[in-house]
Steps between C-alpha positions, in 0.01 A plus 500: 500500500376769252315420183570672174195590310568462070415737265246208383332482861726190620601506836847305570767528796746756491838347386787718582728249275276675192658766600823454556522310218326787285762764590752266431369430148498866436894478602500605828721326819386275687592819809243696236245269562504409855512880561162582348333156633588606860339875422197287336446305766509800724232622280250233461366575855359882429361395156388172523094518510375157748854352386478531121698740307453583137812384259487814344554719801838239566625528182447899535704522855754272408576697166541843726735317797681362196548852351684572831708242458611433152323744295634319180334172607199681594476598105543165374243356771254801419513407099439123587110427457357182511317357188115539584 
């Protein structure tokens, strides 16, 4: 299981449901979604540093899968920020 390190220095487990459920949100398919978790999950391996893997560096590889998938719902995820 791979931890996800928070921009405030929390470490928590990687939920792939967060991100499903974020492309979703940002009006992609369900097919959108499972398509970039699979190439995340690929991923995690070559970038994960003694299993923990910064949130930023997700949210950055997700967005440019996504923009080979649905380039409109990349946009709409890429303006989404989370209130600090």
């Amino acid at each position: 299981m791979y931890k996800v390190a928070k921009k405030d220095g929390v470490l928590e487990d990687f939920d792939n449901g967060k991100i499903v459920s974020g492309i979703i949100k940002a009006g992609g398919t369900d097919s959108d979604a499972h398509k970039v978790l699979e190439q995340i999950e690929a991923w995690l391996p070559a970038v994960a540093k003694d299993g923990v893997v910064q949130s930023a560096d997700i949210r950055a590889k997700g967005l440019e899968i996504m923009k080979e998938v649905n380039p409109e719902v990349a946009a709409s995820f890429e303006s989404f920020k989370k209130a600090e």
